[in-house]
C-alpha positions as CSV (number, residue, x, y, z in Angstrom):
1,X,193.9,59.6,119.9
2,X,192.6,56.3,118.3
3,X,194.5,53.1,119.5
4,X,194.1,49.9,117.4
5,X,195.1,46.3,119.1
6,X,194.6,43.2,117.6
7,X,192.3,41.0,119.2
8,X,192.4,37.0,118.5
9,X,193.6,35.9,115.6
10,X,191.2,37.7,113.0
11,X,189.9,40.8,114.8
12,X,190.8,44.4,115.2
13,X,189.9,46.6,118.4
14,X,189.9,50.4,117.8
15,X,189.4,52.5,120.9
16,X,188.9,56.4,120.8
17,X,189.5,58.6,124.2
18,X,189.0,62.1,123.0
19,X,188.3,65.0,125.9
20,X,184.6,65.4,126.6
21,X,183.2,62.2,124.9
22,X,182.9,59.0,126.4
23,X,185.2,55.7,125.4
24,X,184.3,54.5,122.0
25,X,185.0,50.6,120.9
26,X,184.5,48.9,118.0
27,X,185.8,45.4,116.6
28,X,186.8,44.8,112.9
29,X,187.8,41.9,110.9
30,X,190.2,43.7,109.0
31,X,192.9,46.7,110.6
32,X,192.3,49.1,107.6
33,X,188.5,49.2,108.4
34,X,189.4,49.6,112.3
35,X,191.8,52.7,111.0
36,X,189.2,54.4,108.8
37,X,186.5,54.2,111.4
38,X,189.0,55.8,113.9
39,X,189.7,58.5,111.7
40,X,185.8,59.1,110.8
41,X,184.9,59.4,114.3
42,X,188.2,61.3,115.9
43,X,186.4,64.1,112.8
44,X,183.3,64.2,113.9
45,X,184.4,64.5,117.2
46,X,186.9,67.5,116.7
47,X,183.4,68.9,115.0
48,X,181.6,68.3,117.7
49,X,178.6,66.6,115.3
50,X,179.6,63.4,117.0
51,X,176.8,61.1,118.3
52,X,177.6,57.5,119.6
53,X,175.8,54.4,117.9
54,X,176.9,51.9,120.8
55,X,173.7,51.6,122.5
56,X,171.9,51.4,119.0
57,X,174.6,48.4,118.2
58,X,173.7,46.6,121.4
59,X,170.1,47.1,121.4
60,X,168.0,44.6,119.3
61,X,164.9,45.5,118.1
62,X,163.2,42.4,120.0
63,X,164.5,44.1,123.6
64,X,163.1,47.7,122.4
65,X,160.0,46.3,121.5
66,X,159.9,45.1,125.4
67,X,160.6,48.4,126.4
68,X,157.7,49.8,124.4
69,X,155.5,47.8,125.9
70,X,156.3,48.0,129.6
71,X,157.2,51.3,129.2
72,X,154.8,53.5,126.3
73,X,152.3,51.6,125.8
74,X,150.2,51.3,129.4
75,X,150.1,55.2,129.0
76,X,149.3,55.6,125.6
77,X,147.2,52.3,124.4
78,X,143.7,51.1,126.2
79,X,144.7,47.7,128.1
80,X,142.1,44.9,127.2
81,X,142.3,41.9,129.8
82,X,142.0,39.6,127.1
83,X,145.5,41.2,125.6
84,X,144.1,41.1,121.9
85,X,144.8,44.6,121.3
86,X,145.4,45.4,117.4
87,X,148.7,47.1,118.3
88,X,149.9,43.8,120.5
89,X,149.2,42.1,117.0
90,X,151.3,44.7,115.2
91,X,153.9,44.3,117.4
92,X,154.2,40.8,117.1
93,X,154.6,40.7,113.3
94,X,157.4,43.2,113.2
95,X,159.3,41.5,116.2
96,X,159.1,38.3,114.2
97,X,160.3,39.7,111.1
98,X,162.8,42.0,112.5
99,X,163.7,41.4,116.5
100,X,167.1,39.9,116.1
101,X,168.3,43.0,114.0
102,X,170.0,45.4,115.8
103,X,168.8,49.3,115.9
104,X,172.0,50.2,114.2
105,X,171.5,48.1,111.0
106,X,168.1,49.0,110.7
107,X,167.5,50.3,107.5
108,X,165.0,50.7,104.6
109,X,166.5,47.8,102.6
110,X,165.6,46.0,105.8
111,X,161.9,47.6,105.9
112,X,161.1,47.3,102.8
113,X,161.8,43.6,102.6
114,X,159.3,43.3,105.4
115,X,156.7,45.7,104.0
116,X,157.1,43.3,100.8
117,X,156.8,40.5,102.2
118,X,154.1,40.6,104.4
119,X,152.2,41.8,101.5
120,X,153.2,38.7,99.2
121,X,152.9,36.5,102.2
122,X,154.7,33.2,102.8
123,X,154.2,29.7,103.7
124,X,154.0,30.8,107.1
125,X,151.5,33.6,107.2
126,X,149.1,34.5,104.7
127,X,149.3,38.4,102.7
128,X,148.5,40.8,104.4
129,X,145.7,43.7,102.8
130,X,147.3,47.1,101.9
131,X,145.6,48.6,105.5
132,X,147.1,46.4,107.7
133,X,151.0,46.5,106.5
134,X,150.5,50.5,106.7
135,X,149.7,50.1,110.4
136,X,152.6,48.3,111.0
137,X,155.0,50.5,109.5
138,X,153.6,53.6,111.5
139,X,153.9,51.0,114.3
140,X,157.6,50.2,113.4
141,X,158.3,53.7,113.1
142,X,156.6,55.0,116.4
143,X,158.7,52.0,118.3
144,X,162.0,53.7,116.7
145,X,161.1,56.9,117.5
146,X,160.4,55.8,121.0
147,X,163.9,54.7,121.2
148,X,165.0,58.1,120.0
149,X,162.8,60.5,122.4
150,X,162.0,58.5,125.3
151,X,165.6,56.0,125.3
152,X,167.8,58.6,124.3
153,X,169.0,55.9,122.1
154,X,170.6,57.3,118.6
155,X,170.0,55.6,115.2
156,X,173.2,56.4,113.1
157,X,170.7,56.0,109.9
158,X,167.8,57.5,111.3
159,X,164.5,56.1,110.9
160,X,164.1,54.0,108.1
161,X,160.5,53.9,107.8
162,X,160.3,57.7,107.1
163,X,162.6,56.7,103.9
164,X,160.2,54.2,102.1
165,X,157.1,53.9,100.2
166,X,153.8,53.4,102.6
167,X,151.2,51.1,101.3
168,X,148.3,53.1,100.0
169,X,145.4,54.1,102.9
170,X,142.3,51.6,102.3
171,X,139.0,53.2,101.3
172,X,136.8,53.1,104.0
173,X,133.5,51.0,104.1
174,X,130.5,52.9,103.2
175,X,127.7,50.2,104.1
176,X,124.4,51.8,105.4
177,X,121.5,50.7,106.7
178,X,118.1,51.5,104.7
179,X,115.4,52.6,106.4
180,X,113.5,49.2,106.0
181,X,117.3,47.2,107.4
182,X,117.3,49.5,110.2
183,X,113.6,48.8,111.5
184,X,114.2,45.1,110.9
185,X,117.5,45.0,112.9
186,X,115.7,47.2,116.0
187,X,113.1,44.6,115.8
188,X,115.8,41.6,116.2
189,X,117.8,43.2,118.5
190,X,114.9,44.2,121.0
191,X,113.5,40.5,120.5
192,X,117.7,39.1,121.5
193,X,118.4,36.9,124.5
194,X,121.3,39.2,125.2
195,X,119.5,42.4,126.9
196,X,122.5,44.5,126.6
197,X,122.3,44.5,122.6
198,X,119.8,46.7,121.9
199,X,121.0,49.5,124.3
200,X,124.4,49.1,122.7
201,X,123.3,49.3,119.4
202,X,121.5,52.3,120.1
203,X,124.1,54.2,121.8
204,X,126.7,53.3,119.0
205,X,124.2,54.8,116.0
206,X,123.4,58.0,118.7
207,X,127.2,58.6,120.0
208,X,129.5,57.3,117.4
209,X,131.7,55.5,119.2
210,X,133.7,52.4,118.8
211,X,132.9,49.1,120.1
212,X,135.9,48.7,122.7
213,X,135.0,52.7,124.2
214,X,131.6,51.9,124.0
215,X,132.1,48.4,126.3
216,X,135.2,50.2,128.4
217,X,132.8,53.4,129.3
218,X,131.7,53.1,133.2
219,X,128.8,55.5,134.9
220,X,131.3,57.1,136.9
221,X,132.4,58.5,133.7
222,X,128.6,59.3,132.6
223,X,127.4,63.1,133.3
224,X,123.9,62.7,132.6
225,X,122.1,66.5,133.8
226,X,125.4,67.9,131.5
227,X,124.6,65.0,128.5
228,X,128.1,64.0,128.4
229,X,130.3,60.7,128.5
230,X,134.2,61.1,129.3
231,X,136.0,58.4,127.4
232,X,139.3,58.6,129.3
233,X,141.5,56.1,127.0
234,X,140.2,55.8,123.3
235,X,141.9,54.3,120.1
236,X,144.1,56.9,119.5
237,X,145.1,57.3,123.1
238,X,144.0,60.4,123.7
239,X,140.3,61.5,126.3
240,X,137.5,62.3,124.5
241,X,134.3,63.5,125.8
242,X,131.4,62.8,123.9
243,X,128.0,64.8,123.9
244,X,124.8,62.4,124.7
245,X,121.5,62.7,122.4
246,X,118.1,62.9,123.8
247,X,117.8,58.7,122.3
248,X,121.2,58.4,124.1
249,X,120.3,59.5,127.3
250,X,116.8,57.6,127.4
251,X,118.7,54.4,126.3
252,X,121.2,55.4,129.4
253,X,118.6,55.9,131.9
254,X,116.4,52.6,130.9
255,X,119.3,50.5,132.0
256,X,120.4,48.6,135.0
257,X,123.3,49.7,137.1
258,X,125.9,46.7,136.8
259,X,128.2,45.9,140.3
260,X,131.0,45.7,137.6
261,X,130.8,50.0,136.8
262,X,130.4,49.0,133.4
263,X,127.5,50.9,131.6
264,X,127.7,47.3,128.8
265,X,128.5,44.8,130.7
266,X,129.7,41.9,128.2
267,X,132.7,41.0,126.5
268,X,133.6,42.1,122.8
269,X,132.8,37.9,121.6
270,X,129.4,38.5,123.4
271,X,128.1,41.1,121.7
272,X,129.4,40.1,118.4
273,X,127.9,36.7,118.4
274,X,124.8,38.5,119.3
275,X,124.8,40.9,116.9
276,X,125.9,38.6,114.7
277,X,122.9,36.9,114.7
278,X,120.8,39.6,115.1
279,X,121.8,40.6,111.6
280,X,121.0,37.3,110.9
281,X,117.4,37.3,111.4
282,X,117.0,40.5,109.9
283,X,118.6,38.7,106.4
284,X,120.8,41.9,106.8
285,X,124.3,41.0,105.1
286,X,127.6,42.3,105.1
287,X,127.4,44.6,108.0
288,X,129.5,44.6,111.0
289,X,129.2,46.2,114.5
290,X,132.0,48.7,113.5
291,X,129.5,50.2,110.3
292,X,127.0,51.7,113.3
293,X,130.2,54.4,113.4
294,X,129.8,54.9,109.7
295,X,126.1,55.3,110.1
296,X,126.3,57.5,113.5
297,X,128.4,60.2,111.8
298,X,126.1,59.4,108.5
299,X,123.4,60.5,109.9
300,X,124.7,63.5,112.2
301,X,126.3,64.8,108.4
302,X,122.9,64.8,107.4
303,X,121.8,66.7,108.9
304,X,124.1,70.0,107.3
305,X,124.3,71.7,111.0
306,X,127.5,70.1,112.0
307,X,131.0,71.4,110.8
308,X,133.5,68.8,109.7
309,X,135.3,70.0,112.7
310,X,132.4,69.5,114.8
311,X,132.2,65.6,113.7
312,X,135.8,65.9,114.0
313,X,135.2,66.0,118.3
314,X,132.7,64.0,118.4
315,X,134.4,61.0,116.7
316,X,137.6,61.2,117.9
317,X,139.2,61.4,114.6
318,X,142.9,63.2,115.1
319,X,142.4,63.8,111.3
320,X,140.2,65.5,108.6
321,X,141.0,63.1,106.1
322,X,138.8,60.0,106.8
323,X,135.8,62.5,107.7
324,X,136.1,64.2,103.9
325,X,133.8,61.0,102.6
326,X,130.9,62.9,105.2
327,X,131.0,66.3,103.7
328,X,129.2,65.5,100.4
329,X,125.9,64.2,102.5
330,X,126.2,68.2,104.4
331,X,126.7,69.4,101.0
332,X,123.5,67.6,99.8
333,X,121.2,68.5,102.8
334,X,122.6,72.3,102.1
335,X,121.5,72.2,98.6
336,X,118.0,71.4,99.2
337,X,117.7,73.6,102.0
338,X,119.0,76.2,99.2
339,X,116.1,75.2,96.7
340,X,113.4,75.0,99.7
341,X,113.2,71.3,100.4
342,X,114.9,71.9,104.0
């Protein structure tokens, strides 16, 4: 049975005790609005659909976004020790946009303002591309359902990210290195200051993987009579073990055993400044440590004897979507095996 007490001179209290569900409270400005909320709930409840929403009222979205980090995200997101990670950026964008919200009034007016906006961008922060706004959202969304699976928290409107338009996926970048950029960057990076470049560059063109797993993998983690690498925290959070080509494993083997563990020993700004300039010397434009991916799975779809799905585990990628753009160079190599030219 609801009671209803006034409380000051403007407010209404309703309070609900109703067998099997805890005490529910909630203040109004106005006695009718108290009553019709009563009634509401006392129906659901005699349905037995009810769910309370007084944690979700309670909770801002700034003290969730705590939570996720202390409590998600050391288990699910590689820790870098300068704390630049992307999603720590992600993070931030939506907690400044939307932390003093509660979970309760969430909703995808509320998104969708702050998908807008950070496209159009402000006096404060400059637009965000199409890419980057997506990320959040799926960020946003994976912090609410967070709250939802792992809090136990309920959001009386759901989550309102799953209810509004996503920004459109960016194309990927397609640069490659031609045969005449590829022996002039060998040549600059074997001729660096920095001895660690060339051995990473060659192990990012033979293994395919990313800058951060390819400066976080340590020996220990390094089977070298099975050819294998175990990458046990990766971008998407998940192990990965990655198989090691004959050029790998020479590269492996030529190298110096660090005290650190650490098969690269540098930091990320290291070997960007001296790729960076590597690039430079070569008059190679427009390329980025990140494209070696692009041209490590180039060349393995090539070569028409890997299946999309056998890209698929060696690059990590938890979808077949972004490796689609790989399957017309297996489709080429096929055809001229088809007319002889294999």
């Amino acid at each position: 049975m609801a009671t209803i007490r006034k409380r000051g001179e403007y407010q209404w209290q309703a309070q609900i005790r109703h067998k099997g569900f805890p005490l529910q409270t909630k203040t109004f400005n106005y006695r009718e609005d108290a009553e019709k909320w009563a009634r509401a709930v006392e129906r659901e409840m005699d349905a037995g659909s009810f769910t309370s929403s007084n944690v979700a009222e309670r909770t801002t979205l700034r003290e969730l976004i705590e939570d996720f980090k202390t409590e998600f995200a050391p288990m699910h997101y590689r820790q870098r020790e300068d704390r630049k990670e992307a999603w720590r950026f992600q993070l931030a964008r939506i907690e400044e946009a939307l932390g003093d919200y509660s979970l309760a009034s969430l909703d995808q007016r509320l998104v969708a303002g702050f998908r807008d906006q950070r496209l159009k961008g402000s006096a404060r922060r400059p637009a965000a591309g199409e890419s980057t706004v997506r990320k959040e959202l799926y960020m946003l969304s994976k912090v609410l359902g967070f709250a939802q699976t792992e809090k136990g928290i309920t959001l009386p409107r759901g989550n309102p990210v799953d209810k509004i338009r996503k920004p459109r996926e960016s194309k990927g970048r397609e640069r490659r290195l031609s045969q005449e950029e590829w022996e002039a960057l060998s040549k600059e990076c074997r001729a660096s200051r920095n001895p660690w470049l060339w051995p990473s560059v060659t192990l990012a063109v033979e293994t395919a993987m990313r800058q951060g797993e390819l400066l976080a993998l340590e020996w220990k983690n390094i089977d070298l009579k099975r050819r294998l690498a175990l990458l046990p925290i990766t971008k998407n959070g998940e192990t990965r073990v990655v198989p090691l080509s004959p050029a790998a494993l020479k590269a492996l083997k030529a190298l110096p055993r660090s005290l650190s563990g650490r098969v690269i020993p540098v930091g990320r700004v290291t070997l960007y400044s001296a790729f960076g300039a590597a690039c430079q010397r070569a008059e190679i434009a427009d390329m980025t440590f990140h494209d070696l991916r692009h041209e490590a799975l180039s060349r393995l779809a090539e070569r028409g004897d890997f299946s999309v799905l056998e890209l698929a585990a060696i690059s990590g990628h938890k979808t077949l979507q972004v490796l689609k753009r790989y399957t017309h160079l297996q489709a080429e190599k096929l055809a001229a095996k088809l007319a002889g030219q294999g």
